[in-house]
C-alpha positions in Angstrom: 0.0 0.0 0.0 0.9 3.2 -0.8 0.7 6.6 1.7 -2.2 6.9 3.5 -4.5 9.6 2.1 -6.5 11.6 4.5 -9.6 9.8 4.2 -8.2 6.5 4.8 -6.2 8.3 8.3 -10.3 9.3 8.6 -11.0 5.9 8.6 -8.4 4.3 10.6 -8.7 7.5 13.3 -12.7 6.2 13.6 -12.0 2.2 14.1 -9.4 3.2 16.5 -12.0 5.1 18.4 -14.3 2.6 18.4 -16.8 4.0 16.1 -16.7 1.0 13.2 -18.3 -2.0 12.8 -17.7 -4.3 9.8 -20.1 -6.7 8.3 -18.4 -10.2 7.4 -17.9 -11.7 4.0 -15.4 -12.2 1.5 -14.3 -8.3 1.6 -15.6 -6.5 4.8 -17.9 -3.3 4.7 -17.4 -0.8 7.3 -20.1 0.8 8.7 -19.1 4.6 10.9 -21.7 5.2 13.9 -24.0 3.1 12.2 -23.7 4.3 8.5 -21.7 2.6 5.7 -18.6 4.7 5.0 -18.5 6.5 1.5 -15.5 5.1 0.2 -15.7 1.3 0.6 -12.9 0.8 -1.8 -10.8 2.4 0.5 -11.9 0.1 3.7 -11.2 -2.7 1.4 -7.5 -1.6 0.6 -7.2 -1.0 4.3 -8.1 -4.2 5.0 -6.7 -6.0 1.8 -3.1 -4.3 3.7 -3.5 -5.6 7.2 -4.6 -2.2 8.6 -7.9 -3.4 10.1 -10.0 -6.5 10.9 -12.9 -7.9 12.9 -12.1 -7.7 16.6 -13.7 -11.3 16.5 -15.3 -14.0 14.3 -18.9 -13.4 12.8 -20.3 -15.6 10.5 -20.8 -13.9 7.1 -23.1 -11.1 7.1 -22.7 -10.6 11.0 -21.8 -7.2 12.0 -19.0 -6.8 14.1 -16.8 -4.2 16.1 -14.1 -3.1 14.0 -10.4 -2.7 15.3 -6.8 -1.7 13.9 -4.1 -4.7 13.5 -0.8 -3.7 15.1 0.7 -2.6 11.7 -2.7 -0.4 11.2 -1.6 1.6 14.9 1.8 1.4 13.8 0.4 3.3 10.4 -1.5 5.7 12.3 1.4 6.3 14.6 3.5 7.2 11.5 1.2 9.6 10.3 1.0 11.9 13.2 -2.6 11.3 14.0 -2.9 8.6 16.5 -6.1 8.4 18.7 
């Protein structure tokens, strides 16, 4: 993966927070206080990099909380704007 862009720090800053959920499947969607993020490509590239996951197993279709990897605080570290 590239830099980060802004919105993808957006992202990351809001699962670190505790504000994401992700629904289970092949390639998650994340959902931000309840409402599917805009950019859904960039979740996936997130995720498709190790940057965030499921904080536990769902079945697919289950909604569940959404949490950083190590390497996606290490990221957010990096870029200044850790939460």
């Amino acid at each position: 993966m590239t830099a980060l862009s802004h919105r993808d720090r957006a992202i990351l800053r809001a699962v670190a927070a505790g504000r994401g959920t992700l629904r289970c499947g092949y390639v998650p969607d994340l959902y931000v206080d309840g409402v599917a993020c805009c950019d859904q490509h960039a979740v996936h590239s997130l995720a498709r990099a190790g940057l965030l996951c499921a904080a536990r197993e769902g079945v697919p279709g289950a909604v569940v909380p959404a949490a950083l990897t190590e390497l996606g605080n290490v990221a957010l570290d990096a870029s200044g704007e850790a939460a």
